[in-house]
PDB file of N, H, CA, C and O in Angstrom:
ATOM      1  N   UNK A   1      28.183  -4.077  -1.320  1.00  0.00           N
ATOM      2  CA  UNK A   1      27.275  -4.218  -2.442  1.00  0.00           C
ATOM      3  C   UNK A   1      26.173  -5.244  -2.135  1.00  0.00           C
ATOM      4  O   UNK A   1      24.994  -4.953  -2.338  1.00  0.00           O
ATOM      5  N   UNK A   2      26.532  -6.413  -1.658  1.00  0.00           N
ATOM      6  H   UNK A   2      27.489  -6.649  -1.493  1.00  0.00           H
ATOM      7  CA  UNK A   2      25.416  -7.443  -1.409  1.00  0.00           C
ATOM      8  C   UNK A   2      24.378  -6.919  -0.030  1.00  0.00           C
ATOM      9  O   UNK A   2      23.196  -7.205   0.165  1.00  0.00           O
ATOM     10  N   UNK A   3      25.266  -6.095   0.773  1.00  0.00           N
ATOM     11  H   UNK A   3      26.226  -5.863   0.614  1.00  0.00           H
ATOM     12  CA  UNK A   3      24.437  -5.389   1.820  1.00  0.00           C
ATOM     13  C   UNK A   3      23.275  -4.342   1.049  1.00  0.00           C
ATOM     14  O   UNK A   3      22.093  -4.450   1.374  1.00  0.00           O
ATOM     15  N   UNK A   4      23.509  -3.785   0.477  1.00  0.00           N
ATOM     16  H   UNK A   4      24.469  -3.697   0.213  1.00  0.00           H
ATOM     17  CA  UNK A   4      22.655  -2.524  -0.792  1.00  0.00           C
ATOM     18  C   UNK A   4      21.340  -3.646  -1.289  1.00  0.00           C
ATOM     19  O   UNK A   4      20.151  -3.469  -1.020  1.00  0.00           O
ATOM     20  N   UNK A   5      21.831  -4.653  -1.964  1.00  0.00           N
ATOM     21  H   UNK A   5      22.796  -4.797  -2.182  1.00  0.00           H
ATOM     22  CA  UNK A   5      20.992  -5.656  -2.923  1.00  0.00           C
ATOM     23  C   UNK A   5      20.059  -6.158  -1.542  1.00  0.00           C
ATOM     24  O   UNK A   5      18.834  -6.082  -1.453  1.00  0.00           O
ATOM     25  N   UNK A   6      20.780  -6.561  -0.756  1.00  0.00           N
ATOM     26  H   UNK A   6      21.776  -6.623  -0.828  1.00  0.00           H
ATOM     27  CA  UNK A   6      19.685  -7.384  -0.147  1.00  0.00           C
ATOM     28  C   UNK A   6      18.547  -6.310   0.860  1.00  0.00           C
ATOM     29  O   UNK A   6      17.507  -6.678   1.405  1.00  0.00           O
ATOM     30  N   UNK A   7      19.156  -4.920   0.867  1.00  0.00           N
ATOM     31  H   UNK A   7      20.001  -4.621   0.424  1.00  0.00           H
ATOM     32  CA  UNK A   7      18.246  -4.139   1.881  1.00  0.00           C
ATOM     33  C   UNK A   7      17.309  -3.276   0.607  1.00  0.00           C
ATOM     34  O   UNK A   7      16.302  -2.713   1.039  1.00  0.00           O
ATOM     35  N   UNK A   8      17.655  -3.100  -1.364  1.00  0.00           N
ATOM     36  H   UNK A   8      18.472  -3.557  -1.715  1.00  0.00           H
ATOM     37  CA  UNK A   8      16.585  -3.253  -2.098  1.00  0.00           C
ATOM     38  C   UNK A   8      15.734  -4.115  -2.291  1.00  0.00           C
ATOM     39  O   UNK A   8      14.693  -3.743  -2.832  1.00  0.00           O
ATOM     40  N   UNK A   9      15.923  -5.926  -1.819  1.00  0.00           N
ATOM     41  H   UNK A   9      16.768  -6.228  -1.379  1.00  0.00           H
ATOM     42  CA  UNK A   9      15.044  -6.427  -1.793  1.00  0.00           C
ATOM     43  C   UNK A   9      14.277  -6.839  -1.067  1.00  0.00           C
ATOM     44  O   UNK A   9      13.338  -7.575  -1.375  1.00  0.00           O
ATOM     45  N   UNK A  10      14.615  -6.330   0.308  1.00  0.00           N
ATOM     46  H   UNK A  10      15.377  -5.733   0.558  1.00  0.00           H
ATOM     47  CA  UNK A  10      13.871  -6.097   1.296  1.00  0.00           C
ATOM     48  C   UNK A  10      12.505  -5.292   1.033  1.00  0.00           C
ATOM     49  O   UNK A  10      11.341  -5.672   1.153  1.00  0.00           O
ATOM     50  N   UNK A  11      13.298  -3.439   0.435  1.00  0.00           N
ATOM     51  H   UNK A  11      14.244  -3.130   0.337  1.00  0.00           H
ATOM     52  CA  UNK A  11      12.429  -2.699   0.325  1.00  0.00           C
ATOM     53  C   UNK A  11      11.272  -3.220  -0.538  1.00  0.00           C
ATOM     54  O   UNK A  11      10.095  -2.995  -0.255  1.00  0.00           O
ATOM     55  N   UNK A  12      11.834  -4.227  -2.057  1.00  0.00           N
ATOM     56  H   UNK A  12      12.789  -4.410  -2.288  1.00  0.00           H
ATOM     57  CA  UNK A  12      10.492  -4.535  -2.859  1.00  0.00           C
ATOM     58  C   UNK A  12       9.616  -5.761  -2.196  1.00  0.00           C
ATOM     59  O   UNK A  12       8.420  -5.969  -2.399  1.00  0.00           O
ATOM     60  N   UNK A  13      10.361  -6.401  -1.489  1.00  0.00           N
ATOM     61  H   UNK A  13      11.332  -6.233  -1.324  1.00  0.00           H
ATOM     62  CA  UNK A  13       9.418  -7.492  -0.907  1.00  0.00           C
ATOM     63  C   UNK A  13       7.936  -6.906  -0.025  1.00  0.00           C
ATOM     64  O   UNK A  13       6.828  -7.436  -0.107  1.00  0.00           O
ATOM     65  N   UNK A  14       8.354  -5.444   0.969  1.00  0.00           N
ATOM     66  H   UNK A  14       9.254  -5.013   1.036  1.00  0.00           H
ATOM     67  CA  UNK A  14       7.654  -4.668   1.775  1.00  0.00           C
ATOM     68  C   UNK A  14       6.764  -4.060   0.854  1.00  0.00           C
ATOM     69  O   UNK A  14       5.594  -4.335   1.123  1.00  0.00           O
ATOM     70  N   UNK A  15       6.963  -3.030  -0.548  1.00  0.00           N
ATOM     71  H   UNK A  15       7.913  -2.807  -0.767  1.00  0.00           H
ATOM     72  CA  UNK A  15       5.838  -2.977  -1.239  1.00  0.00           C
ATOM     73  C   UNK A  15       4.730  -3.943  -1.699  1.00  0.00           C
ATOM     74  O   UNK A  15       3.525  -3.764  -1.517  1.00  0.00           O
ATOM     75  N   UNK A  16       5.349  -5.081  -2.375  1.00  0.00           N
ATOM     76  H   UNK A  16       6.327  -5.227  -2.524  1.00  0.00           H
ATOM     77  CA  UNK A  16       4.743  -6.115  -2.735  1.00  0.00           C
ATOM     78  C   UNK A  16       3.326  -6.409  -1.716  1.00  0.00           C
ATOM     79  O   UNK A  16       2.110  -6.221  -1.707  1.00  0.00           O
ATOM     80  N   UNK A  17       4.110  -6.831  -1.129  1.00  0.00           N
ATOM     81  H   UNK A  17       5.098  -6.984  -1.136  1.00  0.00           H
ATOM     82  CA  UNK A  17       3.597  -6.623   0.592  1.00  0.00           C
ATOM     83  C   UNK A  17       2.497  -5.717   0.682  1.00  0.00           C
ATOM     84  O   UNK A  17       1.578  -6.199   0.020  1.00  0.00           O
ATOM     85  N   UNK A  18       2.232  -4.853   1.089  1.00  0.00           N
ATOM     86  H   UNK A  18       2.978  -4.461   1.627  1.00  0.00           H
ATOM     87  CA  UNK A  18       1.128  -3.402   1.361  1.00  0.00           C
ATOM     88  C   UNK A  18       0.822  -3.424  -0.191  1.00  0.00           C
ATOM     89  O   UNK A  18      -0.140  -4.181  -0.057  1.00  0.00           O
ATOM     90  N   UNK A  19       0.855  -3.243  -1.318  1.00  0.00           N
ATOM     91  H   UNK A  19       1.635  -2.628  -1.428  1.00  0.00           H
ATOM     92  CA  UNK A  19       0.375  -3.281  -2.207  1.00  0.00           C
ATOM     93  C   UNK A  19      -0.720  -4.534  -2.092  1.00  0.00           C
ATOM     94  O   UNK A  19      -1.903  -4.310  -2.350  1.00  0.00           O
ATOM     95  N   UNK A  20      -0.255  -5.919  -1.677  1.00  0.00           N
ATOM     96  H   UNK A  20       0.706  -6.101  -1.467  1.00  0.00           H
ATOM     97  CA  UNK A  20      -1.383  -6.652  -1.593  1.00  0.00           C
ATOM     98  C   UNK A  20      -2.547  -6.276  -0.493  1.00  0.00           C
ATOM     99  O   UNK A  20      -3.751  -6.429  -0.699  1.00  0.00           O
ATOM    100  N   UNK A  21      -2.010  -5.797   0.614  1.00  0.00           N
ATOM    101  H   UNK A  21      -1.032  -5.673   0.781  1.00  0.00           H
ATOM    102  CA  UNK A  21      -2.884  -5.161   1.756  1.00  0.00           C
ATOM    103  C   UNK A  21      -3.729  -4.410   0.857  1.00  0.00           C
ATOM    104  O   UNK A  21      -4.939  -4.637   0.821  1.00  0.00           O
ATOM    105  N   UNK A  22      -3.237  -3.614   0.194  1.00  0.00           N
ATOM    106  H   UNK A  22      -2.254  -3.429   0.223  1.00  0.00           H
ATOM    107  CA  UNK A  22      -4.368  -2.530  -0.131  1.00  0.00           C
ATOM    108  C   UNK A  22      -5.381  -3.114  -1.490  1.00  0.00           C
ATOM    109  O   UNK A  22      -6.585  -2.865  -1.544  1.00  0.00           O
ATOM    110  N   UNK A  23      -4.759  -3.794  -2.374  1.00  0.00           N
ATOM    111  H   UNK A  23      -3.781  -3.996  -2.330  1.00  0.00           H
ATOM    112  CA  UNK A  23      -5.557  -4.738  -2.960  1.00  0.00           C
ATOM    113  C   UNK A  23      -6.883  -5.034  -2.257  1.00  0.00           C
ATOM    114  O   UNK A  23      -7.982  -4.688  -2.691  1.00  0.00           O
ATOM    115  N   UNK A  24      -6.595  -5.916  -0.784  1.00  0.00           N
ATOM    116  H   UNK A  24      -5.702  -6.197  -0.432  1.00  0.00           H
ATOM    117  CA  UNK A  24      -7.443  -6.830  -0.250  1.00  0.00           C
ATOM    118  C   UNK A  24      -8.709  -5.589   0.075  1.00  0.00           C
ATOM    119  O   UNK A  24      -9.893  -5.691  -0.246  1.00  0.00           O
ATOM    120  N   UNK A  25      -7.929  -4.190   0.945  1.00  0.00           N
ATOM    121  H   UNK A  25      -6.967  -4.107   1.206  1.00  0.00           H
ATOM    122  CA  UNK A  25      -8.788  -3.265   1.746  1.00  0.00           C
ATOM    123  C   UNK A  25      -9.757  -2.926   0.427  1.00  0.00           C
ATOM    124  O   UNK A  25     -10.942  -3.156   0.666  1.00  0.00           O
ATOM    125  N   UNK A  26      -9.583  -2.604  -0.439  1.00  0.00           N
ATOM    126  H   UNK A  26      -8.620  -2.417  -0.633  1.00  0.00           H
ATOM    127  CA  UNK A  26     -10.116  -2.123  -1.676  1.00  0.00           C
ATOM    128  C   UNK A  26     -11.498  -3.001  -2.413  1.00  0.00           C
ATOM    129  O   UNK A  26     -12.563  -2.512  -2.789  1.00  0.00           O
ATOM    130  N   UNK A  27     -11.106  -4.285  -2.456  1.00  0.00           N
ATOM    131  H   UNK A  27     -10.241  -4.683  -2.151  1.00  0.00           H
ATOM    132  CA  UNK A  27     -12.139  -5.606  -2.515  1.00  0.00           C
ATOM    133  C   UNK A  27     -12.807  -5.101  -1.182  1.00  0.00           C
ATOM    134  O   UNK A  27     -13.455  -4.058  -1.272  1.00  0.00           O
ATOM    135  N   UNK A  28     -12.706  -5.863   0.334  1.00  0.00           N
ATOM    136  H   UNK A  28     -12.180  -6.710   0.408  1.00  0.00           H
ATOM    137  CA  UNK A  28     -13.257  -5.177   1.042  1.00  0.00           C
ATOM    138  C   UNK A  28     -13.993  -4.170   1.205  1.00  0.00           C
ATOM    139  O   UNK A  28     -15.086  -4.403   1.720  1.00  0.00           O
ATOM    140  N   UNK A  29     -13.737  -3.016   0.911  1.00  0.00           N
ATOM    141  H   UNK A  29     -12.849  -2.826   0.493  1.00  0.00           H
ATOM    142  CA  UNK A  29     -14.944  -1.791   0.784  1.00  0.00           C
ATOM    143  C   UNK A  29     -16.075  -1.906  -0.150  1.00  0.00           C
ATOM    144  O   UNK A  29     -17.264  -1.597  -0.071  1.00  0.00           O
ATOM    145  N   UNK A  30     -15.393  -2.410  -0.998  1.00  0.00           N
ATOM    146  H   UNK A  30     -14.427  -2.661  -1.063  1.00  0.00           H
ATOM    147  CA  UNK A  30     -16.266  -2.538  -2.350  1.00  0.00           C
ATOM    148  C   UNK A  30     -17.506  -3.675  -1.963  1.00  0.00           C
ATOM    149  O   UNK A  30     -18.699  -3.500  -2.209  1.00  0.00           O
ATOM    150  N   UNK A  31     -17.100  -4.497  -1.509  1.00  0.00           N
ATOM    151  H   UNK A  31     -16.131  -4.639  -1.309  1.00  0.00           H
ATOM    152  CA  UNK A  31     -18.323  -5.438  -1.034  1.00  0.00           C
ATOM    153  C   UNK A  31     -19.316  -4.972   0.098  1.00  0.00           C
ATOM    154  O   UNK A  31     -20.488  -5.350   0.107  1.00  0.00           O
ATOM    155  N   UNK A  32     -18.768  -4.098   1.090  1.00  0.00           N
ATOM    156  H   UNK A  32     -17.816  -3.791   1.083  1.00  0.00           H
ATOM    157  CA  UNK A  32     -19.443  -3.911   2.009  1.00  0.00           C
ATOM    158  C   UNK A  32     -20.442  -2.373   1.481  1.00  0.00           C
ATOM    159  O   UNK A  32     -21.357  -1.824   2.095  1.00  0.00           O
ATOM    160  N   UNK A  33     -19.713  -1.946  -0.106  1.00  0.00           N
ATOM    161  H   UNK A  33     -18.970  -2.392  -0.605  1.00  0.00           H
ATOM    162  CA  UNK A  33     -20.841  -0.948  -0.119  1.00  0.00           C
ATOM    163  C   UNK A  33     -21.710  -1.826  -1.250  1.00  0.00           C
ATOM    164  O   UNK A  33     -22.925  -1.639  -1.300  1.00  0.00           O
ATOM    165  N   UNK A  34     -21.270  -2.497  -1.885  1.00  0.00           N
ATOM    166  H   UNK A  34     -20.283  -2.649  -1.845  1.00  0.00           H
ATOM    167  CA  UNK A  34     -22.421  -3.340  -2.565  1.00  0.00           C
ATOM    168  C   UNK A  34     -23.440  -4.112  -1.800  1.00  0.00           C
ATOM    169  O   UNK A  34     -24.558  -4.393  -2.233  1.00  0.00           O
ATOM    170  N   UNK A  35     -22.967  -4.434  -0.625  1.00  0.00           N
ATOM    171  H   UNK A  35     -22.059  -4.205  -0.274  1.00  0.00           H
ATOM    172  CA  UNK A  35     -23.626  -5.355   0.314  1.00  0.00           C
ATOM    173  C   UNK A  35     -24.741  -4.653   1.363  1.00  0.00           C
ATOM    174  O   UNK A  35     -25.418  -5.178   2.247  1.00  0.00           O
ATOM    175  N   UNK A  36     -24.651  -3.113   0.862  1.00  0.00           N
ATOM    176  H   UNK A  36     -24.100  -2.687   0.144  1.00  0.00           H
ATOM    177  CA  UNK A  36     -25.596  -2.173   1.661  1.00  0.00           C
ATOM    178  C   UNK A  36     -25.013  -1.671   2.857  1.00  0.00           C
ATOM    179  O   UNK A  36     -25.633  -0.923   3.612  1.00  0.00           O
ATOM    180  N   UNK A  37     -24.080  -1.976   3.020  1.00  0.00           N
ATOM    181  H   UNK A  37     -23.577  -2.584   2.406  1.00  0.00           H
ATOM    182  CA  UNK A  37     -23.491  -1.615   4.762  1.00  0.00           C
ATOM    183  C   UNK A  37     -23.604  -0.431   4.854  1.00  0.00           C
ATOM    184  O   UNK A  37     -23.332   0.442   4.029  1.00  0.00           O
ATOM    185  N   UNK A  38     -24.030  -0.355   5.911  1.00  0.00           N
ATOM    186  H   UNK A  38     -24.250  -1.064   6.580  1.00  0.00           H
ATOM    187  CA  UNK A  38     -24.663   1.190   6.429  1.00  0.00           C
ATOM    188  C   UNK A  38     -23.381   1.459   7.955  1.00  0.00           C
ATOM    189  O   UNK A  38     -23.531   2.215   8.915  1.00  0.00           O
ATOM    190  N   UNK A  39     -22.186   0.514   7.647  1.00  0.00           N
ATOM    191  H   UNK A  39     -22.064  -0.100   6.867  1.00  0.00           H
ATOM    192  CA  UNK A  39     -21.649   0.720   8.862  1.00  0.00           C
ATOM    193  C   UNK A  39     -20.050   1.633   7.975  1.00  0.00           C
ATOM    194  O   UNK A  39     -18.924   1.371   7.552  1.00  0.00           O
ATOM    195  N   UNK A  40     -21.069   2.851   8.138  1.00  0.00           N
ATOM    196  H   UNK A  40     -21.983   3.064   8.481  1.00  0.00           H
ATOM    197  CA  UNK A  40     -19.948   3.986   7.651  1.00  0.00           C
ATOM    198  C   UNK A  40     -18.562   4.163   8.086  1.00  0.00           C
ATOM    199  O   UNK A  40     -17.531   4.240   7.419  1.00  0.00           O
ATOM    200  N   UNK A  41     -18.794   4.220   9.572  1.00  0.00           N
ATOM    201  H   UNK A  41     -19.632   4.158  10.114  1.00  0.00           H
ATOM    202  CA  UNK A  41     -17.541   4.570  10.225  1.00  0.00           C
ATOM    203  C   UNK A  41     -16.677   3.158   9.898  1.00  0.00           C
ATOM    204  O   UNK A  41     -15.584   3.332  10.438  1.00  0.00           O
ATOM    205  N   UNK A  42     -16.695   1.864   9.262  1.00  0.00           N
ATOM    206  H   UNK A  42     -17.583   1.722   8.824  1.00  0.00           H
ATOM    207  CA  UNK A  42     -15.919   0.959   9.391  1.00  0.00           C
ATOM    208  C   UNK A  42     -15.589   1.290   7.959  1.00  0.00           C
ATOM    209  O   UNK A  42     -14.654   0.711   7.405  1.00  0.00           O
ATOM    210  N   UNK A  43     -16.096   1.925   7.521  1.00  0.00           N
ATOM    211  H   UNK A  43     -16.855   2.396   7.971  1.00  0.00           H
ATOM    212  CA  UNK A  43     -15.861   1.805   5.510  1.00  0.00           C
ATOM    213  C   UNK A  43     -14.933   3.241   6.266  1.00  0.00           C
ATOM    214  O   UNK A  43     -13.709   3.150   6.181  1.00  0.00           O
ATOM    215  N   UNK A  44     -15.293   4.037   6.712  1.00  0.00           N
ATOM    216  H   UNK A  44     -16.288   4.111   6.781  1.00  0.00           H
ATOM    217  CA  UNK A  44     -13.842   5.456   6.166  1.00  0.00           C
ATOM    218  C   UNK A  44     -12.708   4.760   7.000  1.00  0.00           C
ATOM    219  O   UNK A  44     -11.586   4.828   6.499  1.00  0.00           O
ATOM    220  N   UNK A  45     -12.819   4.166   8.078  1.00  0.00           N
ATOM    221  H   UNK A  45     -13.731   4.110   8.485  1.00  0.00           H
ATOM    222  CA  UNK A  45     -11.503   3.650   8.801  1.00  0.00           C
ATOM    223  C   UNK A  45     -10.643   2.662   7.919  1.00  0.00           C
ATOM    224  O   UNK A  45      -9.431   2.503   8.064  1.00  0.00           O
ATOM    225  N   UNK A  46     -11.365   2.072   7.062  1.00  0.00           N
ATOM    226  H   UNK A  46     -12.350   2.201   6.944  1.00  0.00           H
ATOM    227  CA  UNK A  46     -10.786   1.180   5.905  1.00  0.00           C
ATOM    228  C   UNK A  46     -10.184   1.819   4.877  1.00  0.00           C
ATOM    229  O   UNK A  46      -9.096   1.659   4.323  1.00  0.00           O
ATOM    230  N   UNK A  47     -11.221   2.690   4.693  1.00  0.00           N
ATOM    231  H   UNK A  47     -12.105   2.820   5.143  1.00  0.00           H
ATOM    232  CA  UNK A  47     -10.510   3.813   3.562  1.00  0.00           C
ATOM    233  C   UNK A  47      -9.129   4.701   3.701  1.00  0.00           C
ATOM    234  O   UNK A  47      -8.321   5.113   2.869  1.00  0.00           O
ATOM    235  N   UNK A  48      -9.248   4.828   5.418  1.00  0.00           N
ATOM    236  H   UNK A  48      -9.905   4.493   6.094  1.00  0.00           H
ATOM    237  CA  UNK A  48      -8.154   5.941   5.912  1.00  0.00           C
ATOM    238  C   UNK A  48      -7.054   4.757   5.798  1.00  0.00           C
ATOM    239  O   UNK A  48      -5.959   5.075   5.335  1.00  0.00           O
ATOM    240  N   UNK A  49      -7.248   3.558   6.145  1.00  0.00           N
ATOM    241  H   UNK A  49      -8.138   3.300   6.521  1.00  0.00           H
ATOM    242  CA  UNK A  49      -6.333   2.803   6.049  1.00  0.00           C
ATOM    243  C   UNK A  49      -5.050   2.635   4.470  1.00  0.00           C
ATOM    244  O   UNK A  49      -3.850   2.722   4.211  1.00  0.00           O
ATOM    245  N   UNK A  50      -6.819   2.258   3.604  1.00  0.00           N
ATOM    246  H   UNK A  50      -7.794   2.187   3.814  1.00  0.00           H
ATOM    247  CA  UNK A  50      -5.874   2.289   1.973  1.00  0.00           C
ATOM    248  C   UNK A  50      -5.027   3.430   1.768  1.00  0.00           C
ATOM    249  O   UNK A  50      -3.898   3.323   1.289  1.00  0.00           O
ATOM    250  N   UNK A  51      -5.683   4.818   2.215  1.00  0.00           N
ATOM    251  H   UNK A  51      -6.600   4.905   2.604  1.00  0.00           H
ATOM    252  CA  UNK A  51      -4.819   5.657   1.439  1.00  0.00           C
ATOM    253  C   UNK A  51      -3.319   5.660   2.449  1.00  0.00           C
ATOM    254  O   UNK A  51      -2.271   5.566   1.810  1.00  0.00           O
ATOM    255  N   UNK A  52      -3.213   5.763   3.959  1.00  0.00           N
ATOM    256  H   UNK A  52      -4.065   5.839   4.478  1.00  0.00           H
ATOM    257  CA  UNK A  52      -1.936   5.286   4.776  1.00  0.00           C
ATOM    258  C   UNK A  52      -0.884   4.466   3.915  1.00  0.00           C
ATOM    259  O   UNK A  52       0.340   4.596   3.919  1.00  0.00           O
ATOM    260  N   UNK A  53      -1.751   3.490   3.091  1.00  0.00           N
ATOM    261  H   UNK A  53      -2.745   3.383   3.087  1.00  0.00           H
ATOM    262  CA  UNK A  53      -0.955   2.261   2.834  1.00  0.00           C
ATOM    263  C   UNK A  53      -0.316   2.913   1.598  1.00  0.00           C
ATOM    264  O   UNK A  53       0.871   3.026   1.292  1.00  0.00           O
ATOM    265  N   UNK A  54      -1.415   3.302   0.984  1.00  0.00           N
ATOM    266  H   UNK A  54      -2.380   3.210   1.233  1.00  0.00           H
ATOM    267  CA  UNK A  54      -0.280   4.609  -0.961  1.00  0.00           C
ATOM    268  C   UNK A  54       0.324   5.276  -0.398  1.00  0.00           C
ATOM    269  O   UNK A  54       0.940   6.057  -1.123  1.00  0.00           O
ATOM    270  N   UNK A  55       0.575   5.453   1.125  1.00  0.00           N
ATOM    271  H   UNK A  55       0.074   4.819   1.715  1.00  0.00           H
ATOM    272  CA  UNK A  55       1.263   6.779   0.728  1.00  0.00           C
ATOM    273  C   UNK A  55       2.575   6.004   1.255  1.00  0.00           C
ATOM    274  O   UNK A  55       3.691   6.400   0.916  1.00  0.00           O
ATOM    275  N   UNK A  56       2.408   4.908   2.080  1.00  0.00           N
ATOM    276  H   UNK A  56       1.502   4.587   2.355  1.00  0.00           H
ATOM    277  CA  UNK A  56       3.747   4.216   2.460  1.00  0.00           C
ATOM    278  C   UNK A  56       4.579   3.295   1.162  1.00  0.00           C
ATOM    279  O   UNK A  56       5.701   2.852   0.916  1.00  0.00           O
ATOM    280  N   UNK A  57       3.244   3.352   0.571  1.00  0.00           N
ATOM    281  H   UNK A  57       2.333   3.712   0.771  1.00  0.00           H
ATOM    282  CA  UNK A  57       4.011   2.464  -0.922  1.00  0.00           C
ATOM    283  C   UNK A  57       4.688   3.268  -1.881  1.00  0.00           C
ATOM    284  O   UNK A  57       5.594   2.765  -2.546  1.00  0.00           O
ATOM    285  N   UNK A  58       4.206   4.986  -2.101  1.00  0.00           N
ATOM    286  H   UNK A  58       3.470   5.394  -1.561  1.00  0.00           H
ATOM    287  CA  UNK A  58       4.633   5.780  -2.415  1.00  0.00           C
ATOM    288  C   UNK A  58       5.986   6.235  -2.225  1.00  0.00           C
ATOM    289  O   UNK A  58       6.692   6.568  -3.177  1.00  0.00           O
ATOM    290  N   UNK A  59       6.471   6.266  -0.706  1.00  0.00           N
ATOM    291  H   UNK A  59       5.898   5.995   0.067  1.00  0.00           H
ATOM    292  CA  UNK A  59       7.517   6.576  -0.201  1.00  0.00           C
ATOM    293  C   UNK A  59       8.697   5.513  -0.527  1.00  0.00           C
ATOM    294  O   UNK A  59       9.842   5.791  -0.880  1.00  0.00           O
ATOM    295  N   UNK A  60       8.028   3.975  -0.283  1.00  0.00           N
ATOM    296  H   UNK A  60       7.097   3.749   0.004  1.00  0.00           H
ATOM    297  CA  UNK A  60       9.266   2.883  -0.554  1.00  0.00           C
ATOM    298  C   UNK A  60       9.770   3.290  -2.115  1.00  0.00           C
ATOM    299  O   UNK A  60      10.834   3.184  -2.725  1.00  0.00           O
ATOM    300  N   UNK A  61       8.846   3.651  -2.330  1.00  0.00           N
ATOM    301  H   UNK A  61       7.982   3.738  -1.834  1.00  0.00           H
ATOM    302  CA  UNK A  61       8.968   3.444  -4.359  1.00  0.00           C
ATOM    303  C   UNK A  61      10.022   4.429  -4.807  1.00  0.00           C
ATOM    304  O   UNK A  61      10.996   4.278  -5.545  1.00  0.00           O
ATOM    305  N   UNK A  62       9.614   5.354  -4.235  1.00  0.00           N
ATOM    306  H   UNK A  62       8.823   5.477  -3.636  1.00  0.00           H
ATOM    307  CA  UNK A  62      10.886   6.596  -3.978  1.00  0.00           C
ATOM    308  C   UNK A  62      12.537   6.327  -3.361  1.00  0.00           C
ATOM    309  O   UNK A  62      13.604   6.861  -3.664  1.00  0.00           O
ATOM    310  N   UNK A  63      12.229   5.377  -2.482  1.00  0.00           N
ATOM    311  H   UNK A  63      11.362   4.944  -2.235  1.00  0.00           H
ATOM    312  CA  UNK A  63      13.445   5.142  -2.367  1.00  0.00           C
ATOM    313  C   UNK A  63      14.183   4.175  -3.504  1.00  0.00           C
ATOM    314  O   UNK A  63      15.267   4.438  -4.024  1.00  0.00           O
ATOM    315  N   UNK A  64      13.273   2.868  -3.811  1.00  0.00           N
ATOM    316  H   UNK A  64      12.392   2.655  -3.389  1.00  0.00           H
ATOM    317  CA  UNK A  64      13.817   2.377  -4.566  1.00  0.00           C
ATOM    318  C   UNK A  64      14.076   3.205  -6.093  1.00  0.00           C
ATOM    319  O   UNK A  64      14.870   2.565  -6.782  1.00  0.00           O
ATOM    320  N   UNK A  65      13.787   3.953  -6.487  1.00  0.00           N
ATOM    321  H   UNK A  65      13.142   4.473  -5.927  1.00  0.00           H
ATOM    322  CA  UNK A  65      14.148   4.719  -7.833  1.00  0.00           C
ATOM    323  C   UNK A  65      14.906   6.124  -6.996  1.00  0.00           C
ATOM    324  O   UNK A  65      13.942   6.796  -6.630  1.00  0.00           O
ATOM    325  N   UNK A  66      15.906   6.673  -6.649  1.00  0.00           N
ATOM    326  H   UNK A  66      16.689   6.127  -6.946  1.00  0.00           H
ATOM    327  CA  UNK A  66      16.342   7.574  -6.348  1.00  0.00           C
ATOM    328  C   UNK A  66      16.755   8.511  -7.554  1.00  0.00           C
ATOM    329  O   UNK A  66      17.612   8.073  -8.321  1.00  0.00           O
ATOM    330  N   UNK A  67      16.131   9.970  -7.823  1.00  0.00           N
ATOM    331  H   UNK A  67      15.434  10.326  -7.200  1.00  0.00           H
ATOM    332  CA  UNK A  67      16.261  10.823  -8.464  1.00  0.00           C
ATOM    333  C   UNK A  67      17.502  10.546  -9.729  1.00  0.00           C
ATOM    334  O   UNK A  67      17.626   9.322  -9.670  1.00  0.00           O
ATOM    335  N   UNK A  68      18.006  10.802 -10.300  1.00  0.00           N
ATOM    336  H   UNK A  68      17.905  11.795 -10.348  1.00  0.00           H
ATOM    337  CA  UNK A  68      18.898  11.007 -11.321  1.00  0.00           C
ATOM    338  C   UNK A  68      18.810  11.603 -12.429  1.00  0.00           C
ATOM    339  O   UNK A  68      18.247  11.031 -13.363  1.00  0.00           O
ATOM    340  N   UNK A  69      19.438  13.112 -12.612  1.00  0.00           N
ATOM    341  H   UNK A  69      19.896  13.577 -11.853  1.00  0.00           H
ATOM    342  CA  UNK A  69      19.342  13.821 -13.457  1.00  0.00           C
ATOM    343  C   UNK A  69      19.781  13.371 -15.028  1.00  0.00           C
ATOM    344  O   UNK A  69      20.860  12.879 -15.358  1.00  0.00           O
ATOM    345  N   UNK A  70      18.412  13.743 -16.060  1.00  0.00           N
ATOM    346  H   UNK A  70      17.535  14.142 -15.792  1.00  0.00           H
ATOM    347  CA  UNK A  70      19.035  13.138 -17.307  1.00  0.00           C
ATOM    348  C   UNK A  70      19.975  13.599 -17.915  1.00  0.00           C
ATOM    349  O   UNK A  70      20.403  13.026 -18.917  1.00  0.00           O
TER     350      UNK A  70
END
């Protein structure tokens, strides 16, 4: 049981985690298109990044709530 608890709070520490990553990437873009940046290819590589990061936050989240029929 304490093995279970401590490898769920692993998993929420790791969202927490990439959730702030993608926070930061998100500020980031946003300034560099307010700021005029014309350096496209660094804004979609940032972008390809955020969405990588939902979809890994997506997946933890899934584990931590596992299905259960009502």
């Amino acid at each position: 049981m304490i093995k279970f608890l401590q490898d769920v709070r692993t998993l929420q520490l790791r969202v927490l985690e990439l959730e702030a990553e993608h926070r930061e990437l998100d500020h980031l873009i946003q300034q560099l298109q307010l700021d005029g940046s014309r350096d496209e290819l660094q804004i979609r590589r940032l972008k390809k990044r955020k969405l990588q990061l939902k979809d890994q936050i997506a997946t933890l989240q899934a584990q931590l709530s596992p299905d259960v029929p009502a």
